[in-house]
MIFI-235175 format. One record per residue: x, y, z negated of N, C-alpha, C in turn. Coordinates in steps of 0.05 Angstrom, whole numbers, plus 5000, padded with zeros to 4 digits. Atoms other than C-alpha are relative to their C-alpha. Layout:
<atoms>
XYZXYZXYZ;...
</atoms>
This chain:
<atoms>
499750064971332016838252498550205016;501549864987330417278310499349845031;500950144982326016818347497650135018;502549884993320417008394498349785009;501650234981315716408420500350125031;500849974973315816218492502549935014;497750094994320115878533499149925031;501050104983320515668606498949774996;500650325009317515008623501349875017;497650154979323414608661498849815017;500250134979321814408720500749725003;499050254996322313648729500949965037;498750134973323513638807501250255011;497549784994328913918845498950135027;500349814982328614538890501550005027;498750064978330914238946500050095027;501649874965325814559002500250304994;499849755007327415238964500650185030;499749804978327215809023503550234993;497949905021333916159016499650254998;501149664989330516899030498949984958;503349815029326116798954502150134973;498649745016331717138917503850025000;496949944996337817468911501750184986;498749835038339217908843501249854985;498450205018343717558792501050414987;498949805026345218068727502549914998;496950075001352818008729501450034977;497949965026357217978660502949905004;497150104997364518038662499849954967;500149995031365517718589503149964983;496649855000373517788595501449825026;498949994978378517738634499349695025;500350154980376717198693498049864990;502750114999369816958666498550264994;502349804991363817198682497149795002;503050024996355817068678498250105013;502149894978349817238707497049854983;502550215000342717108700498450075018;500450014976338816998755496950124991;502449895008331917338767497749794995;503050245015328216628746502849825006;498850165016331316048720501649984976;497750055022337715868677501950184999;497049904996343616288659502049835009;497950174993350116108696502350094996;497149925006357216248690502349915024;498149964984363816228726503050104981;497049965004371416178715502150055001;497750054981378216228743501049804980;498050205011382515588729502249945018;497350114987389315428768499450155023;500449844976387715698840497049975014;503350014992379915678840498350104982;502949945026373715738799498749744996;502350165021369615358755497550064999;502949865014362215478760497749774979;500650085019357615318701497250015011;503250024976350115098735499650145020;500249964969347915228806497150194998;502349844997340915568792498249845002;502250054994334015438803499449865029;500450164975334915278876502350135022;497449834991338815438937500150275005;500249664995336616138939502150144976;497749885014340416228876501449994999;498050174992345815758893501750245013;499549744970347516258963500650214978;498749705022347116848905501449954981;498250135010351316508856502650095013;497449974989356716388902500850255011;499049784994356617058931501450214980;498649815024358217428868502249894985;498050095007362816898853502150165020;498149924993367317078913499850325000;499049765007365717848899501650004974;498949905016368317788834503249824999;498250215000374317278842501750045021;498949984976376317578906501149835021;500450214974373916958954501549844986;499650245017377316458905497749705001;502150274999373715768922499449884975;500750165023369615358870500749775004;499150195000373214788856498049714991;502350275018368214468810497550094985;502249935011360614498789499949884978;500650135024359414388716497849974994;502849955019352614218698498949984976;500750045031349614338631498349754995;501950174991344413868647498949955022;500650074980341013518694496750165015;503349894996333113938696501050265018;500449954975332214338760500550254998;497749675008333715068732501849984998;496449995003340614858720500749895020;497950164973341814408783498350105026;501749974975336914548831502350105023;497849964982342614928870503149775007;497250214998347514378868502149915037;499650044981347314288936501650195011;498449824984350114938957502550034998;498049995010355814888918501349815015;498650205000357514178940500750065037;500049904984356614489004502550095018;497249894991362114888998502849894984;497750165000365914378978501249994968;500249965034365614368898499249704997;500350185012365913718865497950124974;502349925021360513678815501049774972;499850225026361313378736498350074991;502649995013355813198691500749794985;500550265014354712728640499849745002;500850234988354811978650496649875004;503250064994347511928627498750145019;501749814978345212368689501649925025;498550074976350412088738499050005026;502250154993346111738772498250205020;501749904995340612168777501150315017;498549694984345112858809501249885025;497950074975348912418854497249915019;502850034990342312208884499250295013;500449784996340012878888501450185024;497549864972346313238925501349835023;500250114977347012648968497749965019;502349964993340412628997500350155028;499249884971340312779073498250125009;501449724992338413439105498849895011;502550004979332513409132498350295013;500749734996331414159134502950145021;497949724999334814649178501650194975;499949835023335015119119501449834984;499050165016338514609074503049925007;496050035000345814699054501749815005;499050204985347114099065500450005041;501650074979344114129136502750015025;498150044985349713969194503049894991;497850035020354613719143499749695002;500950265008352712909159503049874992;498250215005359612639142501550134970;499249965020360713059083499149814967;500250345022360912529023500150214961;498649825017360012908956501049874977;498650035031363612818888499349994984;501149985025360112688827502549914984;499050125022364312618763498549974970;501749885034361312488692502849974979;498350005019363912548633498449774971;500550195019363412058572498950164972;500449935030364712428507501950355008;497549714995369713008528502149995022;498349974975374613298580501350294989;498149815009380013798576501250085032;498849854968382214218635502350204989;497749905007388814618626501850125020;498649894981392215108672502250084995;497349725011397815478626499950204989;501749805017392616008607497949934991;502750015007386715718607500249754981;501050215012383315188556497849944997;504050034995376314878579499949804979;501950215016373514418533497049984997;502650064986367714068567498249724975;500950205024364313658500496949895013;503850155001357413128500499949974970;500250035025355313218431497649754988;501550235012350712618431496650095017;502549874988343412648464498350174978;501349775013339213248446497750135014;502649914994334913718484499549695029;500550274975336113138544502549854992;499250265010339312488535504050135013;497549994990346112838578501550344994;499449655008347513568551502850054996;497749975001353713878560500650254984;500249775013356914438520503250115014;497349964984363114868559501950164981;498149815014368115228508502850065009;497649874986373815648535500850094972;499549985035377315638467502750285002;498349795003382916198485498450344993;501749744999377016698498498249934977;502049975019372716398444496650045012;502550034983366716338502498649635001;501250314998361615798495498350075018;502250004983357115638552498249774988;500450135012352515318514495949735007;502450104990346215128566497649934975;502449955029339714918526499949874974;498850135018342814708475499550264978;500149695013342715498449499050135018;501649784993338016048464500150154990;499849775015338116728449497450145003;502049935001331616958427497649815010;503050004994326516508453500849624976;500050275008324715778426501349815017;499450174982328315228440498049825013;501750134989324714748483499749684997;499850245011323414058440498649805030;501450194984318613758494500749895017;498650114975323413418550498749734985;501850274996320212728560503549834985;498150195017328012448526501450144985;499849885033328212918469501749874991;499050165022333112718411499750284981;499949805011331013248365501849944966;497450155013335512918313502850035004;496949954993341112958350500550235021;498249744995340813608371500150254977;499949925030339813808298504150015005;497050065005346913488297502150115024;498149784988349813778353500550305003;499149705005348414498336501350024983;497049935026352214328268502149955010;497350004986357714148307501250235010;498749824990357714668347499950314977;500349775025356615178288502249994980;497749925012363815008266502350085018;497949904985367415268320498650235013;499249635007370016058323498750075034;500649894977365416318380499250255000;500649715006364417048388498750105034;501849914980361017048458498549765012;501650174984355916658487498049885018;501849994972352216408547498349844991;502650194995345616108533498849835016;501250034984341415748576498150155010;502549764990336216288568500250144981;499849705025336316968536502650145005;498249854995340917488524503249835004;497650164996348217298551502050154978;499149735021352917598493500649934980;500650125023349917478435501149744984;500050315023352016848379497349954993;501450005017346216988344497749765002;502250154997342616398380500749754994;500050335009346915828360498850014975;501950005021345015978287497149955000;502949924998337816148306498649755016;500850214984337415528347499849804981;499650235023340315088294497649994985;501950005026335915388233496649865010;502050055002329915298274498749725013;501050295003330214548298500949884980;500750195025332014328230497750094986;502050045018326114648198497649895016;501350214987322814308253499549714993;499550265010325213668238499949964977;501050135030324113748163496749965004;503049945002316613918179499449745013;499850194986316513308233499849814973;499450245026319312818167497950044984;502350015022313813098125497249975014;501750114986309312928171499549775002;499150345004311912208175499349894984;500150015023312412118117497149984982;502249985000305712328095497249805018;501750154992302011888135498150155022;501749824985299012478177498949905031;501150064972295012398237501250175023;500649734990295612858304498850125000;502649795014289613098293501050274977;498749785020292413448228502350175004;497749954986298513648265500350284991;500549774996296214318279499050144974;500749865028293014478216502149934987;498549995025299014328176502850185007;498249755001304014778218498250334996;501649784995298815348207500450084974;500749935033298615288131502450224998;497449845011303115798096501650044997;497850025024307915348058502049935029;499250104983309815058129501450205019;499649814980310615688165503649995005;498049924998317415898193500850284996;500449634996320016668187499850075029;500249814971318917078244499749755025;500250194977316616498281497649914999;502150025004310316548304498749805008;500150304992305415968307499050005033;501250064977304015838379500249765007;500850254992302215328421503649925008;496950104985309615288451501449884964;498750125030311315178371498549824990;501050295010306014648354500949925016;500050334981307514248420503649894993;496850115010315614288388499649794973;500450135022312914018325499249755005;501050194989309413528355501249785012;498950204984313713258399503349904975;498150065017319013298338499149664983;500750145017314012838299500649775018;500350184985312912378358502749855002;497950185010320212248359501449834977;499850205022321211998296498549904992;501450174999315711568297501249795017;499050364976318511138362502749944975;498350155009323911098322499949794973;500050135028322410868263497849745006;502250204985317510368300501749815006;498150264996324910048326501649944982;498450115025329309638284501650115002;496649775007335609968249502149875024;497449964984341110088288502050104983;498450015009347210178265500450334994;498849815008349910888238500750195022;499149904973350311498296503949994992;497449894992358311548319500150244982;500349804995360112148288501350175017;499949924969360112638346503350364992;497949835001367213068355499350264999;500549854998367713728341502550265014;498249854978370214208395502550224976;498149845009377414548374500350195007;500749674990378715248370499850264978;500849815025376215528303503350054981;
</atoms>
């Protein structure tokens, strides 16, 4: 694996009072013909589409400063093509924080049903700022849609396939596959190069074990991260390998009877190590929070057998 420790730390509240002056660079990737990426100079990677007579964008940014730059490079590269629809990977504040600008300009937003709730809240919320995209817009009503398990979009060229592989890094994670191009947008679900980030307060590090094997049988040859290089595969693998030896180390922890206390001294030992993955604190507090989850669980009574979770077509 070519992992490096270190990962942002996701913001839990949204960038709503964001100034729209604090940035305005976005790294632009055409990754074929009518999609395209970007990564912004802080937060999440995002993406963008053409579908039927609009665009598709794939998270809003960090806030509305990236939002405003987002959409500008959308209509440079799309030639003023409107966003029809905001997809969010998730619901944490590097990926939505801009939501507003989008809905702004008149973009229905989809998300997960487990986050419904919580986005529609968010992008309805009444301007109180000048500065705020919303702001003179009082009768505009916005659109949330979620999604359950999957969704299929279809123009004649295009094939989106919008999958929920079960909760993972957050209880509502989305994964975007454009199966003609073989592009996954795959939010933090996959990273390229850095650690994933186990510690979200509704973790399933279990079941995002199982949703990277899912997604690790379908034929992807480019891909958008949540963070890291945009491009690269090399992070669904590298993502996968390194929350299951997470989650084996977590079980032998369990298992063992170990304290927290010992936590730390037992990812340090030798036999425990990972390759090229060095121990830091951002990698005990994954371990940790790996163990912690399978402790609540095993604390509640059995439940019945997970669903097993579809696997996107394509390969």
């Amino acid at each position: 694996m070519r992992i490096r420790a270190g990962i942002l730390a996701l913001a839990a509240a949204a960038a709503l009072a964001a100034p729209l002056a604090a940035q305005s660079g976005l790294r632009v990737e055409k990754l074929a013909d009518g999609v395209w990426a970007a990564s912004p100079e802080k937060g999440a990677n995002v993406g963008w589409f053409l579908l039927g007579d609009g665009v598709v964008a794939v998270d809003a940014g960090i806030d509305a400063a990236t939002g405003q730059a987002i959409l500008k490079q959308i209509a440079e590269t799309t030639g003023g093509k409107p966003v029809r629809v905001l997809v969010l990977t998730h619901s944490h504040a590097d990926h939505s924080g801009g939501a507003r600008v989008f809905v702004a300009a008149g973009a229905r937003v989809i998300c997960q049903e487990n986050v419904v709730s919580q986005i529609l809240a968010f992008v309805s919320q009444v301007a109180t700022d000048p500065a705020d995209p919303m702001a003179g817009k009082p009768n505009l009503r916005p659109v949330v849609e979620s999604i359950s398990e999957r969704a299929i979009f279809v123009d004649g060229i295009h094939n989106i396939q919008i999958y929920f592989l079960g909760a993972a890094h957050t209880k509502g994670d989305l994964a975007i596959y454009l199966s003609s191009e073989k592009i996954l947008f795959a939010g933090d679900l996959a990273l390229n190069a850095l650690l994933p980030f186990l510690q979200s307060p509704e973790v399933d590090p279990a079941g995002w074990e199982r949703a990277l094997q899912a997604l690790s049988r379908v034929s992807v040859e480019k891909l958008v991260p949540g963070h890291g290089q945009i491009g690269p595969k090399a992070g669904l693998a590298d993502s996968y390998a390194y929350v299951r030896r997470v989650n084996e180390l977590a079980k032998k922890i369990v298992e063992s009877g170990q304290t927290d206390e010992a936590i730390e001294i037992l990812v340090r030992a030798p036999e425990n190590r990972i390759e090229n993955v060095p121990v830091t604190e951002a990698h005990i507090a994954n371990v940790k929070a790996a163990t912690r989850s399978l402790r609540e669980k095993a604390s509640r009574k059995p439940t019945p057998a997970p669903t097993p979770v579809p696997t996107p077509a394509g390969k």
